[in-house]
C-alpha positions as CSV (number, residue, x, y, z in Angstrom):
1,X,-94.2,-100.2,-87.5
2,X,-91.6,-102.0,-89.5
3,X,-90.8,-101.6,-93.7
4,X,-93.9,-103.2,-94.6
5,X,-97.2,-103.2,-94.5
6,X,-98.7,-106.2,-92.7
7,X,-101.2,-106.7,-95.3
8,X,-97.8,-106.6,-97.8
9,X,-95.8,-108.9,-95.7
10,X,-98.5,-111.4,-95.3
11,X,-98.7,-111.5,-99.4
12,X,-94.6,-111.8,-100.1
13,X,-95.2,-114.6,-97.1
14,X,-97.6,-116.3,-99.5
15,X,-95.6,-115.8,-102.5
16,X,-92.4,-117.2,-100.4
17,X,-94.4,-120.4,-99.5
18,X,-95.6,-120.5,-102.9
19,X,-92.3,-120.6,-104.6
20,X,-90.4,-122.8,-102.2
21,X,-93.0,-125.1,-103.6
22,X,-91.6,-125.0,-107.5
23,X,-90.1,-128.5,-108.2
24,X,-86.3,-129.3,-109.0
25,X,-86.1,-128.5,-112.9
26,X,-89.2,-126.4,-113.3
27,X,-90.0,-122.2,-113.8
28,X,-92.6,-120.5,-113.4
29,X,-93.7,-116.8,-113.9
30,X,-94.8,-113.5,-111.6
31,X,-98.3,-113.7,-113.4
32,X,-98.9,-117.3,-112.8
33,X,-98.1,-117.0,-108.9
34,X,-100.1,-113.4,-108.9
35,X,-103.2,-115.6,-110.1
36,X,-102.9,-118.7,-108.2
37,X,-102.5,-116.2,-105.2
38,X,-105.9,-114.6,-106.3
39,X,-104.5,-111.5,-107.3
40,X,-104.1,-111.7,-110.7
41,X,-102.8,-108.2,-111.3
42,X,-100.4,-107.9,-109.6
43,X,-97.3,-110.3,-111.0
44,X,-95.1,-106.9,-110.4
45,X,-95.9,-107.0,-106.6
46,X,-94.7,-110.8,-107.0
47,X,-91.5,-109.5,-108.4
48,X,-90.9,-107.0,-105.5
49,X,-91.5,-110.2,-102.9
50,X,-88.7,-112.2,-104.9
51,X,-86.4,-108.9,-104.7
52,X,-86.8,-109.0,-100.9
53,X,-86.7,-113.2,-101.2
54,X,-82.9,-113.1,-100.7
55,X,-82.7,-112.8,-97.2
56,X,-85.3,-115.2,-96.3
57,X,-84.9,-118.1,-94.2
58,X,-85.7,-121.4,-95.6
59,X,-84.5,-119.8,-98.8
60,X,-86.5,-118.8,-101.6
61,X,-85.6,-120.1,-105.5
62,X,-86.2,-117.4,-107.1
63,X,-83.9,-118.3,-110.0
64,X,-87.2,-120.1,-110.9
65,X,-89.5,-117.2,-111.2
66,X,-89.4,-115.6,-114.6
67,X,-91.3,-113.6,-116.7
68,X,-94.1,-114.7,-119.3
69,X,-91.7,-115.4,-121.8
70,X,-89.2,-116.9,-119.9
71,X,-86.5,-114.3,-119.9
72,X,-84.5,-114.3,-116.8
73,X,-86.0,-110.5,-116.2
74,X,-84.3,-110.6,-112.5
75,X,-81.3,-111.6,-112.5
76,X,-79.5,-108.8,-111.9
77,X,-81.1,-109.7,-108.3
78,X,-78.6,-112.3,-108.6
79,X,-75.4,-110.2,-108.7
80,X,-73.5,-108.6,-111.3
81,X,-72.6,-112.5,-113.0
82,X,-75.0,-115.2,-114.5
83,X,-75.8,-117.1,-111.1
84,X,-79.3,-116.8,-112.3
85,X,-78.6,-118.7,-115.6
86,X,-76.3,-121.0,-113.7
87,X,-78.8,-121.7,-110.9
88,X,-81.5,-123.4,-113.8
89,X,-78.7,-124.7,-115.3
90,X,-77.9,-127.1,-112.9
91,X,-81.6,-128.4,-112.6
92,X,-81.3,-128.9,-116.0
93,X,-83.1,-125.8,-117.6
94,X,-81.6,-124.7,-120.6
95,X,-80.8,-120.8,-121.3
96,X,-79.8,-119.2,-124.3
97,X,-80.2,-115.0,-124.7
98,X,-81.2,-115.2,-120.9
99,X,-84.0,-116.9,-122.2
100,X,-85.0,-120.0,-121.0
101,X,-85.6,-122.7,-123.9
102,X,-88.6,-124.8,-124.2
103,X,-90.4,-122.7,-121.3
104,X,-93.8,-124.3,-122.0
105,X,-92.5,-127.7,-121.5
106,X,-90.9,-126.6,-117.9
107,X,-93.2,-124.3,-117.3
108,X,-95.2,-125.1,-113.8
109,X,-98.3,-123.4,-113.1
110,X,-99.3,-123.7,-109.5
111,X,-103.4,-123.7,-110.4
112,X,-103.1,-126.7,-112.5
113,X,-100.4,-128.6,-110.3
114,X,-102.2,-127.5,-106.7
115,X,-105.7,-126.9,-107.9
C-alpha cells in the first residue's frame, strides 16, 4: 500500500482538480476549498494536499491558495525566495507583508462561482 490512504488521495485529488480551477488573477483560501469539498473542517488537510501539490502533473497553482486573511502562509513551500509573492504578482495580485492586498475583491470562493 503506497504513502496514502486511498480515501486521502482521493480528497488531495479533489482539492488538485479543485484548485487547477482558480482563475488567472484570483486567491482563494484552505477553508473555502475545505467547504466547497464538503468538509468544512478540515482546511489544514487542504494545506497538506497543496504541500504534496508540487509534484503533480497538470500542475497545481498553489500560489493561489492562502489563508483566511490572505497571508501567503505557504510559501516557504515555494523555496527559500518569494516565488510565491512573485507568482500572484504576475496575475496581477498585489502583496505587501506577504499579505495579499484587497483579498476580498480577488478573493474566489468556489461555492458561489460553481454552485
Amino acid at each position: 500500500m503506497d504513502k496514502y490512504s486511498n480515501k486521502q488521495y482521493n480528497f488531495f485529488e479533489n482539492v488538485f482538480d479543485l484548485v487547477r480551477l482558480i482563475p488567472n488573477g484570483r486567491v482563494t483560501s484552505y477553508g473555502a476549498i475545505a467547504r466547497y469539498l464538503g468538509t468544512g473542517n478540515s482546511a489544514r488537510m487542504v494545506g497538506w494536499a497543496m504541500h504534496a501539490a508540487g509534484t503533480a502533473v497538470p500542475p497545481i497553482p498553489a500560489h493561489r491558495v492562502l489563508n483566511s486573511s490572505g497571508l501567503l502562509t505557504g510559501k516557504h513551500h515555494f523555496g527559500s525566495g518569494p516565488e510565491m509573492q512573485e507568482l500572484l504578482e504576475k496575475e496581477g495580485i498585489q502583496v505587501e507583508n506577504n499579505k495579499v492586498v484587497n483579498f476580498n475583491k480577488c478573493f474566489w470562493d468556489p461555492t458561489q462561482e460553481l454552485g
